[in-house]
C-alpha positions in Angstrom: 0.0 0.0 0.0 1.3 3.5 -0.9 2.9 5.6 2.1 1.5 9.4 2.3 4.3 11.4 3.5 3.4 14.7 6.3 6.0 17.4 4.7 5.0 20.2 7.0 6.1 17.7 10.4 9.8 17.0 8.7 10.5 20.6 7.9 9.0 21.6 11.2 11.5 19.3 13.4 14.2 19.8 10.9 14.9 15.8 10.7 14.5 13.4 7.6 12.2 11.2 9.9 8.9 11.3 8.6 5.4 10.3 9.4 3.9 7.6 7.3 -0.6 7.2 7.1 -2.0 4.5 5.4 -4.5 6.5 2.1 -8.1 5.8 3.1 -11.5 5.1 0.7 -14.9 5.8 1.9 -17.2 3.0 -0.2 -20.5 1.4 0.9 -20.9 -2.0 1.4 -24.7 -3.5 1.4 -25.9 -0.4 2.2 -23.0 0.7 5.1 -20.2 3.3 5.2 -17.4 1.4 5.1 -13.7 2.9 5.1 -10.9 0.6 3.5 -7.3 1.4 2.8 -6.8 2.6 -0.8 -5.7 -0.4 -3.4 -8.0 -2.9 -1.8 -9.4 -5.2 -4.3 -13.3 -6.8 -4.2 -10.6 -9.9 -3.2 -9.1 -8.3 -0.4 -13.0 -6.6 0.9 -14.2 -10.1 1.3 -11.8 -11.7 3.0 -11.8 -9.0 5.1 -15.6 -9.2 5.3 -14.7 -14.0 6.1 -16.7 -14.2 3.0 -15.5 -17.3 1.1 -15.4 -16.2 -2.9 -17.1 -18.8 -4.1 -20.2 -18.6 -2.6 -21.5 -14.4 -3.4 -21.8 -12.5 -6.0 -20.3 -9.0 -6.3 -21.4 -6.2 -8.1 -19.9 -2.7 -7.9 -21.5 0.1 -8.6 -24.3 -1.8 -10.5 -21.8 -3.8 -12.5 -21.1 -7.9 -11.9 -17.7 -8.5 -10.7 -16.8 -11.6 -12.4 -15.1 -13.8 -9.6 -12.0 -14.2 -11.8 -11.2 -10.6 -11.9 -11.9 -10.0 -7.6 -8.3 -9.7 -7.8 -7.9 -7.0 -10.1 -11.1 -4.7 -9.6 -9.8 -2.0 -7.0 -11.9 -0.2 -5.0 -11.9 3.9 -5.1 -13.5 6.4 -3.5 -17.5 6.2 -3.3 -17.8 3.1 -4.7 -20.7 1.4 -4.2 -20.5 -2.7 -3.6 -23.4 -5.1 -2.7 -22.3 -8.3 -1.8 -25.7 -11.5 -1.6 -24.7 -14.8 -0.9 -25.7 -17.7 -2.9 -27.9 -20.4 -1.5 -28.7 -23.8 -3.2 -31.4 -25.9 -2.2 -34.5 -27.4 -3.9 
C-alpha cells in the first residue's frame, strides 16, 4: 500500500524522519459506510468481510464483478458494492 508522506512535520523538526498514514477510501458496502485502505481489491474486501469467494456474488456500482477478476477490480472512492450470498437448495 502506498505511504503518504506529512511534509510540514519534517521541515517543522528539521529531521528526515517522517510520518507515514496508510491512504483511506470511503465505499459502501450492502448499504453501510465502510472505510478501506486505498488499493484494496473486491478480493481483499471479502476476506476482510470472512466471506468465502465462491459462494456471493459481487457487483460494484451496478456492475457484476466476475469472480476471476476479484483480484484485479480495485476499490476507489465512493464506490458502491453489494455483496448477496448464494444459496442452493430445492
Amino acid at each position: 500500500m502506498p505511504l503518504m508522506t506529512n511534509p510540514s512535520s519534517t521541515a517543522a523538526h528539521g529531521s528526515r524522519d517522517r510520518e507515514s498514514a496508510t491512504a483511506l477510501v470511503h465505499i459502501v458496502c450492502n448499504g453501510q459506510p465502510r472505510t478501506v485502505a486505498s488499493g484494496v481489491t473486491v478480493a481483499d474486501l471479502l476476506v476482510e468481510l470472512a466471506l468465502p469467494p465462491r459462494q456471493v456474488a459481487v457487483e460494484v456500482n451496478l456492475e457484476l464483478v466476475p469472480r476471476a477478476v476479484h483480484t484485479e477490480r480495485t476499490l476507489v472512492e465512493g464506490d458502491c458494492v453489494e455483496i448477496v450470498s448464494l444459496v442452493g437448495g430445492g
